[in-house]
Structures are given as C-alpha cells and as structure tokens.
N, C-alpha and C positions, 0 to 999 in steps of 0.2 A: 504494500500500500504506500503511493506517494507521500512525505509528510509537507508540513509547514515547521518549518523552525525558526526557535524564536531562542536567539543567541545574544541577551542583552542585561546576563548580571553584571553589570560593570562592578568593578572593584572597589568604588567611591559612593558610598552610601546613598547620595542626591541620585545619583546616574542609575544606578542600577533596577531595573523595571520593576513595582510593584507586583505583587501575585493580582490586583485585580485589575491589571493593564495585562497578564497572561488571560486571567479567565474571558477578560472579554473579546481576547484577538482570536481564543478558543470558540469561543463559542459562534463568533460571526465566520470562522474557517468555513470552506466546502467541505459538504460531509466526507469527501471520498480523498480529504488531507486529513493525515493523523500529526494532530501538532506535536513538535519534540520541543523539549525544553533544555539547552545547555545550562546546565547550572555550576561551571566551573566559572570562575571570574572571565570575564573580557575585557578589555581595555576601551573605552569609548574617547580616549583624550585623541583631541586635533582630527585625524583622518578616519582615527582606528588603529587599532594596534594589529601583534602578530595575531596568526592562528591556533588555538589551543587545541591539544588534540581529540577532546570531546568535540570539539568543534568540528574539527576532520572529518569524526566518524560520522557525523548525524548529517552533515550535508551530501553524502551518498545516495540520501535516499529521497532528496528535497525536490521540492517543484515550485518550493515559493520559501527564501532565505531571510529574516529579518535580524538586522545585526548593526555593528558599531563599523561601517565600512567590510570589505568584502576582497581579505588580501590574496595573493594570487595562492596560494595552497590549496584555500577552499576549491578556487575555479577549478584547479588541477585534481583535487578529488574528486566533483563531482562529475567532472569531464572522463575520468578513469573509470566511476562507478556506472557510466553509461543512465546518468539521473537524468530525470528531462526537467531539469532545471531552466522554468523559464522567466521570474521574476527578482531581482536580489534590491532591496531599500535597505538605506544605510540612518541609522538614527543621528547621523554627525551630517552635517552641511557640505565641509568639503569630501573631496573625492578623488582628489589628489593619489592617495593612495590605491584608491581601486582600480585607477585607467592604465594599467600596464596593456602591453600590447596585445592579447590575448582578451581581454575583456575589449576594447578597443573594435576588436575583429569581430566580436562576437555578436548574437542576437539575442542577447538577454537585454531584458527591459531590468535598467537602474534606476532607478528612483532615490532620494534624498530628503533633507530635511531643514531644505533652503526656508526660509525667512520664521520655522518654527520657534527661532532664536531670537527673532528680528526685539519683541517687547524689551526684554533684556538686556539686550545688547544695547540699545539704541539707549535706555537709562542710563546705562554705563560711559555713555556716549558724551550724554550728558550732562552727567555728572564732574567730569572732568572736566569739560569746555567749562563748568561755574566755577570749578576749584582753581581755574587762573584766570577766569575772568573777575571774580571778587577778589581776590589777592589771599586765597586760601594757603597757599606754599607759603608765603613769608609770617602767616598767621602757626604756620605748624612747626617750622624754625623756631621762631621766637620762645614757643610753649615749648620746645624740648629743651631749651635754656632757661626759661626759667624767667624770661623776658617780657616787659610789656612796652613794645616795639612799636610804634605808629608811622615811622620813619618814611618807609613804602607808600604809603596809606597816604600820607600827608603833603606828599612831595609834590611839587608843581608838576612834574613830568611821570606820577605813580601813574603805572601798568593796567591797574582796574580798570572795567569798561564794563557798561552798560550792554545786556543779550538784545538788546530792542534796538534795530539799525545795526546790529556788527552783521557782517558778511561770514556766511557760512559755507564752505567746501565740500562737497560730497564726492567721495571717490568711489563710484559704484553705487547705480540706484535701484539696486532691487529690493530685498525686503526691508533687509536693516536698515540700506539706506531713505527706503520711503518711511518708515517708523523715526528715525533721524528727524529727517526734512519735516514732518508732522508737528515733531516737539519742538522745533526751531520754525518754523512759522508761526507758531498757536503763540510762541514769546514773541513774535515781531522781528524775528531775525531773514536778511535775505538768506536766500541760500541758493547757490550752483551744485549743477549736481554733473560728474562725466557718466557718461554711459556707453558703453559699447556703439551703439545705434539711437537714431531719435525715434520715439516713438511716445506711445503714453503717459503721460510728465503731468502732475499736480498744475494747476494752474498758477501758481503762488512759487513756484519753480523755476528758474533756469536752468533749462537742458544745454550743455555744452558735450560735444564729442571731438574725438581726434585729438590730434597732437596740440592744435592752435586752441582748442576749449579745454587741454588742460594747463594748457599756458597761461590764460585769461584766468582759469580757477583761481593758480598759485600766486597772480599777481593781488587778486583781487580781494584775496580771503584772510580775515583774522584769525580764523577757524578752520582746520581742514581735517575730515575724520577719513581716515581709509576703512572700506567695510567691504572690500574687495577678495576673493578668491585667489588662489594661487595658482596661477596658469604659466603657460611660457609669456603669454601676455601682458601678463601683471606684472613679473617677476620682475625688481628691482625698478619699478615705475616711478620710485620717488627716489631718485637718484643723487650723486653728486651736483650734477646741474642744477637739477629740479629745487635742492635745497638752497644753494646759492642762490636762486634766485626768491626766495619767500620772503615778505615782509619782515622787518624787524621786531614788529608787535605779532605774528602770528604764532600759533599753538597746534602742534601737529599731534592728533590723537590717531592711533592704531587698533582695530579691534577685529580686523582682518587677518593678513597672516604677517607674518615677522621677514619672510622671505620678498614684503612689497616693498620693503624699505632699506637702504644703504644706511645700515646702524653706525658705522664708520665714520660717515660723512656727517648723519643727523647727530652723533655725541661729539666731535669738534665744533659744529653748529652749537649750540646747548651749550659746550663749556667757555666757549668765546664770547658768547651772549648774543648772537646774530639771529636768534630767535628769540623768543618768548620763552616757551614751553613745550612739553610732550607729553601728554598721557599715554602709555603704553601696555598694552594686556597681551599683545604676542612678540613674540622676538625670534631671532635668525635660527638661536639651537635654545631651546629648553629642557630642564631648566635654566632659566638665565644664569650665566658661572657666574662665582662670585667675584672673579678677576674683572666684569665687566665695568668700564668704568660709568655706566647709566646709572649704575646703583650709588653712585655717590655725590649723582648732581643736584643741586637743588632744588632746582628747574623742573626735573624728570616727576612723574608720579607712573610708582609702576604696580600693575595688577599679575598676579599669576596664573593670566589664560583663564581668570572668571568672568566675564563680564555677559555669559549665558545664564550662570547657574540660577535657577528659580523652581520653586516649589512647582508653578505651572508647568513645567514642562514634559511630564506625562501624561496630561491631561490632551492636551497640545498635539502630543505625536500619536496618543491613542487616534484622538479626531484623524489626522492624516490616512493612518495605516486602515484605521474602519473602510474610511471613504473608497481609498485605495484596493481595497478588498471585495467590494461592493465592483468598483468599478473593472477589477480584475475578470471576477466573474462575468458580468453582464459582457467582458469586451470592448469596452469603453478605453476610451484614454484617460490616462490616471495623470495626477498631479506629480510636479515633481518629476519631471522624467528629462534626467540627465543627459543634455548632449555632449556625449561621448566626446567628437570633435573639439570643441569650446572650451571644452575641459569643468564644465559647471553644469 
C-alpha cells in the first residue's frame, strides 16, 4: 500500500509538528495512502537538513512526502525502491537544498512554504527598522554601562527619524515582502519594492525591477530589508558596489539568506560609519563564528535565524498542506508549486 509521510519532528521544540497537525493530515489523507510517521528528529533549520535513516526507509514506499526540505538521498531511495513518488512539500520556504540536478530533471510536483513565514518575518522586519530608527542601539549601550546618555538623542545632527515619510526598500516582493510593505505603508512610510518582473504591486507601492530599479532603490532608501531567496540570482546582490553606494543614514536589514549579502564589505561599511545600521537574522555560515567581527559592532543588531519563529505556524502550514491535499486529489493545481528553474 502507497503511504503518505509525514517527516516533521524537528528537533527544536517550536518546529516540530504537533500530534494534532498529524491527526488531521491523517485523516484528510486518500484512503488508499497509509500515512507513516518518522518520528526520529529532522532538522527543519534554513533549507532542511540531512537524511535520517528512518527517513530513508519510509520514503520507499511514498507517493506523497511531507518534510523539512527533500535532500537528494531520499530522491535516490525512493527512485531505487521503484515508489511512485509523485508529490514532495517542504515545511521550510527555501529550497535551495532540494534543487540538485536530479530533482531539477524530474516530475515530481514540489511545493513549499513561501510566504507561510511572511507574518513573522515581516514583524521582525520591523522591529528592527524602529530599533535604529528611535535611537534604540545607543539606548542599549548606554544601559549596559550603567549610563544615562542623551548625547545621541540631543544632538543637532542625532540619527533618529520619524517611520512616516522615510523611504522604504524592499528587496523581493513576495510574501514577506508584501507583509513588509503593509506594515510600512499602514505607518506612512514610502516604500520601493524590486521584483523579478512587474506585475501585481499594492497601489501605495513602487514597483522597480532590473538592474537600474535597484539602483534607484539603494539611492533612495533609508530602509532596505532583503527578504529575498537564494538563487544564482540573488547570490551576492548586495554587493561591494551596491554598499558603496547607500546613503549615509541608511539601515540594511536581512531576513532572507546571508548568502545575499557581501558581509565583508557591509562590516567595513558599519565599522567606518558609512552607514547607519544593520539588522541581521541570517549570515554567510551559521552559526555566526565568534571571530566575526559583526558581533562587536554597535551598529549591528543581530538575531539567530528567528525572525519566523511563532506559535502560529502550525496552524499556518496545516491550512497549506489541507488545501494542498484536497487539491492533490481532485487534480487541481496546488499552491506553492516550486519552479524548479527560478530556483523558488
């Protein structure tokens, strides 16, 4: 008998799927799918981790795979065990890890977990553009000394600035970045947003693409969030140039991947003072080492790759994978469906 598996105890408390996010992916299953349950830890951090080998064995007999990303072992087991594996969704957003060449080639429908982060994130997002737009870093110096410091605060030329009228950056507008752009217009902020292609854009939005709309972005923004995927595309889009050339007042927040950013260039940027600030939640190799010198700026606010984590988020993906399942059966095209090419 075909199964459905469902590979999603993650090893970190938050992440790992309640029993009544199994019962009910159980219960909306085709009868003629006998659901398995890996119950060895998974990795769900970043793309997905490796393959356990509970994991190996139970995808042999699958036809529909749900898991933390989908590394090439699996593909190669159930490619060995002659499964007719036709649908694999990843509970992580990117997918980075699951596009080797052989998924690439292949006809399995992938699916993801694009913008089910997006609430999240986009708080996160904003949380940080307020933390240097109030002058929250020279407030948290000060308190770790033991200081009552107005100096910043007081100074004909203090950093502070008002969210209503600053100019807002989007690098990437899809989910996160329309959740973004929501909570920055609702305050009064412009906002530019680049996008692959023009096409459906908030009204209250500047859509900019190509090379010359991220140029106009980086000139014009006090604010630039990257919320971008990691493609050959992306990869190192905010470049030495790119930071050379950003305002003096601007604040480069990351919640995308660490590989969009030349961390070399943006922490001589940052220790020189040629920026503002940085809020950062991913970086080039995590854990960030301790050698890195970001961790000692005072500029820098750095997160440890949480800026998803919410109690909502099982609720969230059950919704997805239901619908997904519903529309598996019936034939339908399903949400979320990875193009392969694009890399997202």
């Amino acid at each position: 008998m075909p199964s459905l598996v469902i590979n999603l105890r993650d090893s970190r408390p938050i992440w790992s799927v309640p029993d009544w996010v199994i019962e009910a992916i159980s219960k909306a299953a085709p009868d003629r799918l006998a659901p398995v349950v890996v119950d060895a830890p998974a990795d769900g951090k970043g793309d997905g981790g490796p393959a356990v080998p509970e994991a190996i064995e139970a995808v042999a007999g699958a036809e529909i795979y749900l898991g933390f990303g989908f590394p090439k072992p699996l593909f190669e087991a159930a490619a060995r065990s002659g499964a007719n594996l036709q649908w694999v969704h990843s509970a992580s957003a990117g997918v980075g890890g699951t596009l080797y060449p052989e998924m690439r080639q292949s006809q399995l429908i992938l699916t993801n977990s694009a913008g089910i982060h997006a609430e999240p994130m986009a708080d996160s997002a904003l949380a940080m553009i307020l933390y240097f737009a109030r002058g929250f870093d020279f407030a948290v110096q000060a308190q770790h000394q033991a200081r009552w410091d107005k100096d910043r605060f007081d100074a004909t030329d203090s950093p502070l600035v008002e969210l209503e009228g600053s100019t807002l950056g989007v690098l990437g507008y899809g989910g996160i970045g329309r959740a973004i752009g929501r909570r920055a217009t609702a305050l009064g902020m412009r906002v530019l947003a680049l996008r692959r292609r023009l096409g459906d854009t908030d009204p209250s939005v500047t859509p900019l693409t190509g090379r010359a709309g991220l140029d106009r972005l980086l000139a014009e923004s006090q604010f630039i969030v990257l919320s971008l995927p990691r493609t050959t595309a992306t990869e190192g889009l905010l470049g030495r140039e790119q930071i050379a050339s950003l305002r003096p007042d601007a604040v480069v927040i990351n919640v995308g991947r660490g590989e969009l950013i030349d961390e070399v260039a943006l922490a001589e940027a940052l220790a020189q003072g040629r920026i503002r600030g940085a809020g950062l939640d991913v970086f080039m190799r995590e854990p960030l080492p301790p050698k890195s010198p970001l961790w000692r700026l005072p500029n820098v606010l750095i997160t440890p790759h949480a800026s998803a984590t919410s109690h909502r988020f099982w609720q969230r993906e059950l919704d997805l994978i239901l619908e997904n399942l519903d529309r598996y059966q019936r034939g339908a095209k399903q949400l979320n469906v990875v193009d392969k090419g694009a890399g997202y």
